[in-house]
C-alpha positions in Angstrom: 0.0 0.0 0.0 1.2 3.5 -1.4 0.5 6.7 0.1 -0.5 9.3 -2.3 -0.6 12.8 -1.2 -3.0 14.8 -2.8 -0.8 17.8 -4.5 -4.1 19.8 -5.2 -4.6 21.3 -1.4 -4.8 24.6 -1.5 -1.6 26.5 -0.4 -1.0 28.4 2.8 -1.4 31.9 2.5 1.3 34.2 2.8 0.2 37.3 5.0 3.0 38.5 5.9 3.8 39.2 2.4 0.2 40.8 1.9 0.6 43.0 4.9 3.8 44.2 3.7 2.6 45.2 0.2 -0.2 47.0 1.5 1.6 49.0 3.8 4.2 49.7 1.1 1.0 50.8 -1.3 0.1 53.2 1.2 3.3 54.7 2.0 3.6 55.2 -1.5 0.2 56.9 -1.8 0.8 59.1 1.3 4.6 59.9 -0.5 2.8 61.1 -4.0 0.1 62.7 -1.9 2.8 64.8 0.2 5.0 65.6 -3.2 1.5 67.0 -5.1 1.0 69.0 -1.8 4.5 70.2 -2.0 4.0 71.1 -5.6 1.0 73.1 -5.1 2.3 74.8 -2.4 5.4 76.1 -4.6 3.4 77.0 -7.7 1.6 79.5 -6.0 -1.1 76.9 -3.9 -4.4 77.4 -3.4 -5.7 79.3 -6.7 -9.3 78.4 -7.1 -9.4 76.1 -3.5 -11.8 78.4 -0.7 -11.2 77.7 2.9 -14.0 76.6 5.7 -17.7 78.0 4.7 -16.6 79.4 1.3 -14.6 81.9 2.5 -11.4 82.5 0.7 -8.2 81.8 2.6 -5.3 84.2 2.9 -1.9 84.2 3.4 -1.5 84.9 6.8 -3.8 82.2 7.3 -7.0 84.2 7.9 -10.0 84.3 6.3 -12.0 86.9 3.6 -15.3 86.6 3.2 -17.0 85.4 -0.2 -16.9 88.0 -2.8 -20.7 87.5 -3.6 -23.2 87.0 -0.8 -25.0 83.7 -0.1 -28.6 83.6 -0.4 -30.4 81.2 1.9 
């Protein structure tokens, strides 16, 4: 009597390995999103992007109001 393994269990996966290249994805989502924040930032940032409640920010960090009123 032979013993026959059966080569067509499935195989163990490897999580380490999925851990590792998700945290690598991220860190190189968080990296591009960091250099297009950088790049904004040096090409004058923030033309056409308004602050909290529509109200533009400056560059002293405070806020203008809207040049055109809101109606409600």
């Amino acid at each position: 009597m032979s013993l026959i393994r059966n080569p067509a269990l499935a195989k163990k996966p490897n999580y380490d390995f999925e851990k590792r290249k998700k945290e690598q994805d991220r860190q190189k989502k968080k990296e591009a999103k960091r250099a297009e924040r950088l790049e904004r930032k040096r090409n004058g940032g923030g033309e056409g992007v308004d602050g909290i409640d529509g109200m533009e920010v400056l560059d002293d960090g405070s806020q203008a109001p809207p040049d055109e009123p809101t109606v409600v």
